[in-house]
N, CA, C and O atoms as CSV, one atom per row, in Angstrom:
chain,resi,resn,atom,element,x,y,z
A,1,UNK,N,N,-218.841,19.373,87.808
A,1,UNK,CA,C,-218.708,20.195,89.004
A,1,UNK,C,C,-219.330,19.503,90.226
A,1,UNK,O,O,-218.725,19.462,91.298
A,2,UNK,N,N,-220.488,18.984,90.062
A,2,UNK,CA,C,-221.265,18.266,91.211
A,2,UNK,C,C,-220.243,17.231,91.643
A,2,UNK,O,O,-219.879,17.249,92.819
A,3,UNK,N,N,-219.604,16.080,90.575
A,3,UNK,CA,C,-219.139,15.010,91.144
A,3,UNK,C,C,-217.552,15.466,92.050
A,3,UNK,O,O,-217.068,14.793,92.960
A,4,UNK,N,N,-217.027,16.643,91.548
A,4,UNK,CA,C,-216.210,17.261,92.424
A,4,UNK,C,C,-216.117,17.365,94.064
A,4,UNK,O,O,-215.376,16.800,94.868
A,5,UNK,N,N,-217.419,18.540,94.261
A,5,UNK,CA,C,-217.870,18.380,95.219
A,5,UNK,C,C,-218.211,16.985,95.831
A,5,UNK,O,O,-217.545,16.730,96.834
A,6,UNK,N,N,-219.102,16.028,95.448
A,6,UNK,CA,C,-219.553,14.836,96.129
A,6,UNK,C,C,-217.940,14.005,96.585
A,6,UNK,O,O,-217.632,13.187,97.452
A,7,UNK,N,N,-217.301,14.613,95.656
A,7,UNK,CA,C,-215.758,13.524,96.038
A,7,UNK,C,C,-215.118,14.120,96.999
A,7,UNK,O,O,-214.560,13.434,97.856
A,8,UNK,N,N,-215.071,15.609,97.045
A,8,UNK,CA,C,-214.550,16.251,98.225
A,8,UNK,C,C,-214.880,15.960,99.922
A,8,UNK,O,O,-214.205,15.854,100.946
A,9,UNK,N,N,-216.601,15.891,99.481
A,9,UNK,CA,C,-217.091,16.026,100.686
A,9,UNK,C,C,-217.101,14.392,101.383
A,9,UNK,O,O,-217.248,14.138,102.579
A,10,UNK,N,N,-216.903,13.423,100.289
A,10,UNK,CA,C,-216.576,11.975,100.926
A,10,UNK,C,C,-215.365,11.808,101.443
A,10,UNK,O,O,-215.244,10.979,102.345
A,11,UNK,N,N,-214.061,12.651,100.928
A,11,UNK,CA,C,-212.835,12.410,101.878
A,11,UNK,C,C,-212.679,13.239,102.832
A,11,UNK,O,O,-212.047,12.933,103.843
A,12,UNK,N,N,-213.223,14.395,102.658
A,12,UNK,CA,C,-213.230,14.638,104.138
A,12,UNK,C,C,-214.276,14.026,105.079
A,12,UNK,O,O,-213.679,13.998,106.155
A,13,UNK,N,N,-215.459,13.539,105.272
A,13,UNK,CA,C,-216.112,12.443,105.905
A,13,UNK,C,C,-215.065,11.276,106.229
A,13,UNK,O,O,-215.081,10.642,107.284
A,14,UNK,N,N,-214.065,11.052,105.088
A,14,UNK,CA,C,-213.246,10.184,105.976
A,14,UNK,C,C,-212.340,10.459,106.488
A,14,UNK,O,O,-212.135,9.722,107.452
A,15,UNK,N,N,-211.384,11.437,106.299
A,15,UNK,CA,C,-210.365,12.139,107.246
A,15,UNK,C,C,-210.636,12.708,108.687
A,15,UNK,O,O,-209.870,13.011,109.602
A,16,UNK,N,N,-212.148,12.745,108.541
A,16,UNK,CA,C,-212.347,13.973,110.252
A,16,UNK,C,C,-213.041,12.385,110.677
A,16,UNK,O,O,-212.972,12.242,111.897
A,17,UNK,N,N,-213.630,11.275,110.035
A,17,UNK,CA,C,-214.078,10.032,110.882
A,17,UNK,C,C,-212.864,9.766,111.449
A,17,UNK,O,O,-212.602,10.127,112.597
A,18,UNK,N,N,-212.002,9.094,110.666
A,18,UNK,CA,C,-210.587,8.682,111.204
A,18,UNK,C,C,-209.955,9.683,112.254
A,18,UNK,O,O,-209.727,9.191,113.359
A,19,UNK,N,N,-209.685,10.826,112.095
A,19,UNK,CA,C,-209.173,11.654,113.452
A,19,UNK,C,C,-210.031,11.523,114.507
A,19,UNK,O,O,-209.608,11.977,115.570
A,20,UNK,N,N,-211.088,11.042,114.510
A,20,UNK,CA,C,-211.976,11.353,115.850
A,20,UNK,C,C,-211.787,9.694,115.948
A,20,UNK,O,O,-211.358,9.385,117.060
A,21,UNK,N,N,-211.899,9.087,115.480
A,21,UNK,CA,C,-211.192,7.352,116.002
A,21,UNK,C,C,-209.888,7.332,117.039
A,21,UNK,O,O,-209.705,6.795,118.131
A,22,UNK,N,N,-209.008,8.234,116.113
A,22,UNK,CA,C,-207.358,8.386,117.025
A,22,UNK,C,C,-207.369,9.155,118.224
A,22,UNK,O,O,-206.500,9.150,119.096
A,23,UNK,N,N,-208.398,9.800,118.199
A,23,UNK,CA,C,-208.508,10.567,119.037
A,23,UNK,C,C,-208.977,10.020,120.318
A,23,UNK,O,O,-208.215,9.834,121.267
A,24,UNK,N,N,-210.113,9.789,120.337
A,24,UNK,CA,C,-211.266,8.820,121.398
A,24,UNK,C,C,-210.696,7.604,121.615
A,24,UNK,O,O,-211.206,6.884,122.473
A,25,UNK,N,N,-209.420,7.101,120.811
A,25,UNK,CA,C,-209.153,5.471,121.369
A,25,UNK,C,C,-208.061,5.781,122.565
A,25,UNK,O,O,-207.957,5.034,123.537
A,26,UNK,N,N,-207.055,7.265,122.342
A,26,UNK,CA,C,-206.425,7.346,123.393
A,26,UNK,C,C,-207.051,7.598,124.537
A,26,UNK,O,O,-206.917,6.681,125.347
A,27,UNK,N,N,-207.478,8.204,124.785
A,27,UNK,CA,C,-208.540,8.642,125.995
A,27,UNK,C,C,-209.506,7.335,126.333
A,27,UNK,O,O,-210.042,7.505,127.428
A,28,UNK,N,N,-209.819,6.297,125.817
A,28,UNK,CA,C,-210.729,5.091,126.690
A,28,UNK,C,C,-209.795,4.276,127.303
A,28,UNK,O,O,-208.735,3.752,126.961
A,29,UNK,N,N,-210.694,4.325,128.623
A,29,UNK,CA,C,-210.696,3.462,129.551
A,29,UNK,C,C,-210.319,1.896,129.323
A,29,UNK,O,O,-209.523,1.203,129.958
A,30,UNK,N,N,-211.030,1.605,128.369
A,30,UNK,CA,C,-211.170,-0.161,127.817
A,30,UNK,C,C,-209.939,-0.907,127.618
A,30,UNK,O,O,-209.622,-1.930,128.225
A,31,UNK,N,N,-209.131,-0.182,126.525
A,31,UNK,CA,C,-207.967,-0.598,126.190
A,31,UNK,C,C,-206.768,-0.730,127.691
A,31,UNK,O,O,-206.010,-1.663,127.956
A,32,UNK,N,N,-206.937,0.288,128.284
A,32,UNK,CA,C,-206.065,0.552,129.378
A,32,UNK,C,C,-206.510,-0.495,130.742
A,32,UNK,O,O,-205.620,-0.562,131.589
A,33,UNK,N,N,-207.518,-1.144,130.983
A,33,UNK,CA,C,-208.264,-1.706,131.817
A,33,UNK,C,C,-207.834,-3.168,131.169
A,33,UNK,O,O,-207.518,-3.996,132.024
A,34,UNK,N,N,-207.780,-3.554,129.989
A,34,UNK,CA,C,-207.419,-4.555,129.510
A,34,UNK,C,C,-206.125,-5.098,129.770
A,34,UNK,O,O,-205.861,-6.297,129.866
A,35,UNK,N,N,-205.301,-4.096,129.882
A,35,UNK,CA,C,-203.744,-4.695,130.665
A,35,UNK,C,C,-204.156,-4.564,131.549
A,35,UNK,O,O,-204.373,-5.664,132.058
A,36,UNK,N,N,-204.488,-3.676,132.232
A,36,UNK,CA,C,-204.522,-3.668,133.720
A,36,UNK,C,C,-204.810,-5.399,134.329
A,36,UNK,O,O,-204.227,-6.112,135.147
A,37,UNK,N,N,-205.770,-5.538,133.620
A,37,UNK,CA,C,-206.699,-6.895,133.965
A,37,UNK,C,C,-205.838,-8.195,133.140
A,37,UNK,O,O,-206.252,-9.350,133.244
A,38,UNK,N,N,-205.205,-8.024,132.717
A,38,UNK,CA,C,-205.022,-8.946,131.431
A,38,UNK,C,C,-204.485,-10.661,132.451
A,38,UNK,O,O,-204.413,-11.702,131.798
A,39,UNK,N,N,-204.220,-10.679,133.751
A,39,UNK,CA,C,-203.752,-11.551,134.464
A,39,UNK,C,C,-204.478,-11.579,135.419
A,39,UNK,O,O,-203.987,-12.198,136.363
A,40,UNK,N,N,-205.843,-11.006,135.657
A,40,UNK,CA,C,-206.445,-11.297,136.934
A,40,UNK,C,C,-207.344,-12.610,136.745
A,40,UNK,O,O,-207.725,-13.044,135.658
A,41,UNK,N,N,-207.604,-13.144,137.967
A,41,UNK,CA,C,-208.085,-14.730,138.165
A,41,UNK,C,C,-208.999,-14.018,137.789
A,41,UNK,O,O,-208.861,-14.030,136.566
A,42,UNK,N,N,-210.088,-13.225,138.086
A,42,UNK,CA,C,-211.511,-12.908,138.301
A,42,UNK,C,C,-211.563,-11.379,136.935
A,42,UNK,O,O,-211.790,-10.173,137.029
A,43,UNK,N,N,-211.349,-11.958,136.228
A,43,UNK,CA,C,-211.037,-10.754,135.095
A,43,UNK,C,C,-212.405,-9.570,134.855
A,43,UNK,O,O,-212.422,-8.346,134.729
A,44,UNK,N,N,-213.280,-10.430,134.868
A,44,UNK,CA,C,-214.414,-9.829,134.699
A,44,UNK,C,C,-214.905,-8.678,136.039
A,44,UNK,O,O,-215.378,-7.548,135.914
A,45,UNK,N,N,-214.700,-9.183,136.873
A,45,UNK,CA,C,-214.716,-8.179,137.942
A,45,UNK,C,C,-213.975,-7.175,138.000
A,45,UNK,O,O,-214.406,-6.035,138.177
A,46,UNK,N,N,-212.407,-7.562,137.815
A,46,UNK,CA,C,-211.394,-6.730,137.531
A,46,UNK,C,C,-211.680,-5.182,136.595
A,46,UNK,O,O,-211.514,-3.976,136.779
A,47,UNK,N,N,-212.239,-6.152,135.443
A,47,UNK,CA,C,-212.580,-4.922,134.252
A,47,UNK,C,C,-213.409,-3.714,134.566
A,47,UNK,O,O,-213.308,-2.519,134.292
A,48,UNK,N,N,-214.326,-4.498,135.286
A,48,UNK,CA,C,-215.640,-3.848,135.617
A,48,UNK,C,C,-215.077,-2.570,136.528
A,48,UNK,O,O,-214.991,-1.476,135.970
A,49,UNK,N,N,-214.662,-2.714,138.048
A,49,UNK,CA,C,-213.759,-1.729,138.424
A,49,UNK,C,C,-212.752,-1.158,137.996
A,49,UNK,O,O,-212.132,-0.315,138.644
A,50,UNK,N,N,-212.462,-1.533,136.875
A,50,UNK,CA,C,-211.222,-0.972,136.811
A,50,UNK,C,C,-211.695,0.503,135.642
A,50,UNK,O,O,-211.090,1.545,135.391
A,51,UNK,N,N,-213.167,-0.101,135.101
A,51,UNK,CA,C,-213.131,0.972,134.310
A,51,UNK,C,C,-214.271,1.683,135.125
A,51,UNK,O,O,-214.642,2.678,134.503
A,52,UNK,N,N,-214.926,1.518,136.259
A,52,UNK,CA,C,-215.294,2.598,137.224
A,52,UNK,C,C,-214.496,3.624,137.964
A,52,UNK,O,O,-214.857,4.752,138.301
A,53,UNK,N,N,-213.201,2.956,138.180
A,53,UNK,CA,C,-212.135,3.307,138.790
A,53,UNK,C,C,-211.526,5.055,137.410
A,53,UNK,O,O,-211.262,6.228,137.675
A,54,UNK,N,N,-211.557,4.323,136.157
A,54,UNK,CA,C,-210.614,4.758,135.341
A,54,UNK,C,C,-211.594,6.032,135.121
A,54,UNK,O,O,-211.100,7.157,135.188
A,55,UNK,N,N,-213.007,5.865,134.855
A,55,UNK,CA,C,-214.175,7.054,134.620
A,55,UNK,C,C,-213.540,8.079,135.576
A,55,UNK,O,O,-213.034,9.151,135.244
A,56,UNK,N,N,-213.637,7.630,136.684
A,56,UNK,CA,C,-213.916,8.643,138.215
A,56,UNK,C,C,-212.583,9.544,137.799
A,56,UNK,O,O,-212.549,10.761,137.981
A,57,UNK,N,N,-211.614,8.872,137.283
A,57,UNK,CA,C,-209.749,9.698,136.961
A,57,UNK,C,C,-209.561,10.132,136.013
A,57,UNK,O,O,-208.485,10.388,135.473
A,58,UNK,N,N,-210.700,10.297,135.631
A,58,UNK,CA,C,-210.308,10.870,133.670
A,58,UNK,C,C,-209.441,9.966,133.081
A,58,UNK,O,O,-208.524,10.355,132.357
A,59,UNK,N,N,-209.641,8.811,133.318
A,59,UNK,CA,C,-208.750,8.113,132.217
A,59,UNK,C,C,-207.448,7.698,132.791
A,59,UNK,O,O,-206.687,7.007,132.113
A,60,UNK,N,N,-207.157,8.049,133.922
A,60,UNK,CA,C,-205.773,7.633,134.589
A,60,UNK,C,C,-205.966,6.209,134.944
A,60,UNK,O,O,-206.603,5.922,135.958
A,61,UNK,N,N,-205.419,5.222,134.113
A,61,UNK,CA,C,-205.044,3.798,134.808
A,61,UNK,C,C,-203.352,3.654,135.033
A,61,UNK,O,O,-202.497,3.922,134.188
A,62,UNK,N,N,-203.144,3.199,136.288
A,62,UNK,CA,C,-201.179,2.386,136.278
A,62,UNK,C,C,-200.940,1.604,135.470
A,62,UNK,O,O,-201.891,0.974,135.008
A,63,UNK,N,N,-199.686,1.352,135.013
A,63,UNK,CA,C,-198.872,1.007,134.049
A,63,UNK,C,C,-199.157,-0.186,134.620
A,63,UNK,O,O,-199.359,-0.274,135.831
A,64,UNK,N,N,-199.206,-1.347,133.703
A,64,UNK,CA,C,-198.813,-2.783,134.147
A,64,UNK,C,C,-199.800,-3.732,134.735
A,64,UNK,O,O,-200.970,-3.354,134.787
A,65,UNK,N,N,-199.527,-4.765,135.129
A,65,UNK,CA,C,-200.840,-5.662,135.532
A,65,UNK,C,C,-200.954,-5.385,137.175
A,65,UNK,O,O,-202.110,-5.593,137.542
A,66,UNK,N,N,-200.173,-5.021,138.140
A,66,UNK,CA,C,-200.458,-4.823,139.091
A,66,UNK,C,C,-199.636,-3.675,139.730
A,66,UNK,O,O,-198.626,-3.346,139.108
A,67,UNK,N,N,-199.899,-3.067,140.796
A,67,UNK,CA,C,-198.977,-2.614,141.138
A,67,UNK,C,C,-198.494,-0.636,140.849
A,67,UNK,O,O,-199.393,-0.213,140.122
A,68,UNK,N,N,-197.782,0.196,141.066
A,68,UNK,CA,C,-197.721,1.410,140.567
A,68,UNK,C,C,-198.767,2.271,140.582
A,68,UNK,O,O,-198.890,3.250,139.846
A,69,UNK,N,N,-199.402,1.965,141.291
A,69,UNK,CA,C,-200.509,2.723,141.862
A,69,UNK,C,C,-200.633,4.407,142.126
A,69,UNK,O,O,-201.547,5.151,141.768
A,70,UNK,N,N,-199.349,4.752,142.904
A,70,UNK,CA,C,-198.760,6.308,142.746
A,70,UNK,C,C,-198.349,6.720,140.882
A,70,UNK,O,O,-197.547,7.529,140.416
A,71,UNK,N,N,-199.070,5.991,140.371
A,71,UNK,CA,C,-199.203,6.973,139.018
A,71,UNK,C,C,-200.069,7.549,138.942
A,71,UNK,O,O,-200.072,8.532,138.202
A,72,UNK,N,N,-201.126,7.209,139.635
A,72,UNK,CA,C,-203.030,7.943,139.437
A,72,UNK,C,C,-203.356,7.911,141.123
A,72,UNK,O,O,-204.033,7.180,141.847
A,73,UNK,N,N,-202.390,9.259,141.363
A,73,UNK,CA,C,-203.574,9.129,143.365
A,73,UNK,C,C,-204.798,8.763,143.384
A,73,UNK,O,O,-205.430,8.121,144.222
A,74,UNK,N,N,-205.102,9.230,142.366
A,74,UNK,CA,C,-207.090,9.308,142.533
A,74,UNK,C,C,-207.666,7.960,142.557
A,74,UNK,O,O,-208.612,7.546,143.226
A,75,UNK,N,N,-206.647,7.119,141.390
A,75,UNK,CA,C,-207.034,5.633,141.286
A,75,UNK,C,C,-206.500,4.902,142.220
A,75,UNK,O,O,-206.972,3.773,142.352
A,76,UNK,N,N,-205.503,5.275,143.028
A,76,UNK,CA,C,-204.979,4.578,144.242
A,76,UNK,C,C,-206.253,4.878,145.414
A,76,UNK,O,O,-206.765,3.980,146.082
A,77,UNK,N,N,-206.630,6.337,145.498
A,77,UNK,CA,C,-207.452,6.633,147.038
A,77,UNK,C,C,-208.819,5.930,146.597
A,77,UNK,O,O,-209.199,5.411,147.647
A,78,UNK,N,N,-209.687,5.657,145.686
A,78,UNK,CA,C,-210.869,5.399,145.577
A,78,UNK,C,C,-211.179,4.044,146.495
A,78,UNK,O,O,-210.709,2.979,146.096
A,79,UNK,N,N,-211.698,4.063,147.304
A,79,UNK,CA,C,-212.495,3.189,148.538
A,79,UNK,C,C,-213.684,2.396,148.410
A,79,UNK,O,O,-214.791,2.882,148.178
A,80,UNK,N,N,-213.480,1.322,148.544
A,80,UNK,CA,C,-214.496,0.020,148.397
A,80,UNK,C,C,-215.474,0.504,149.987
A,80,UNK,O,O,-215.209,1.212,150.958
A,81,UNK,N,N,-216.763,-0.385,149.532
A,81,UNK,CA,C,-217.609,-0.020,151.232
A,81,UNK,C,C,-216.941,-0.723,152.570
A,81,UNK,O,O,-216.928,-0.250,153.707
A,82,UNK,N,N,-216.584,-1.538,152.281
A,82,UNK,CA,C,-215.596,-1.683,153.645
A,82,UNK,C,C,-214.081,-0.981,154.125
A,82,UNK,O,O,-213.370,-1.287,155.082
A,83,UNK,N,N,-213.946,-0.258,153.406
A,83,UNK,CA,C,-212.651,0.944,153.254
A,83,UNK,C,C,-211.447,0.265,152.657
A,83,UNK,O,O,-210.377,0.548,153.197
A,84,UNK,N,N,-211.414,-0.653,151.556
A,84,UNK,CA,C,-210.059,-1.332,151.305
A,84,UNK,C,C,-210.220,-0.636,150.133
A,84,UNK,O,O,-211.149,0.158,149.983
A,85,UNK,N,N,-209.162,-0.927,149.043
A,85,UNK,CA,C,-208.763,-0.013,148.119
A,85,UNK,C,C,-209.720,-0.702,146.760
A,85,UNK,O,O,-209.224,-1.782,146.437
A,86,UNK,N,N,-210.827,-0.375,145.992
A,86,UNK,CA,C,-211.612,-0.719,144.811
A,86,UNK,C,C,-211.183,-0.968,143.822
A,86,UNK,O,O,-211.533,-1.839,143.026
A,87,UNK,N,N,-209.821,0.275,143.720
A,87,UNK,CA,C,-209.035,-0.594,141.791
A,87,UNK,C,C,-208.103,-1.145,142.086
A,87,UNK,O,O,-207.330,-0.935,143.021
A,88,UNK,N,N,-208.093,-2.314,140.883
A,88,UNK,CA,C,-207.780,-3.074,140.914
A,88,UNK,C,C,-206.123,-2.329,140.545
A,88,UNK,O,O,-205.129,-3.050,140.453
């Protein structure tokens, strides 16, 4: 009876780990910032804003390496200190 239980309670430890993996990888920033960036000269900078940019939008990055910006207003309006546009 015990080893029942102990076997139960190990697959579900791995069924609800794994759903919260699938879950949390759609929603980060990282992966999505990684195309974004995947062609910039200065990548590292790129990343860096891009996933300040992506925090501030809940997660809204544009499709593609540049460009399409009217997919995420929020990530289009966000303003560098000299007023030019911050994401990349």
């Amino acid at each position: 009876m015990k080893l029942v239980v102990v076997q139960f309670s190990i697959i579900f430890l791995l069924l609800t780990s794994s759903l919260f993996v699938f879950s949390t990888a759609d929603s980060s920033c990282g992966g999505k910032c990684n195309v974004r960036c995947s062609k910039a000269s200065q990548h590292d900078l790129c990343i860096k804003d891009c996933n300040i940019c992506c925090q501030k939008c809940k997660g809204c990055v544009p499709s593609g390496t540049s460009g399409n910006k009217d997919e995420c207003p929020c990530y289009r309006d966000i303003k560098n200190s000299k007023g030019g546009p911050k994401c990349p």
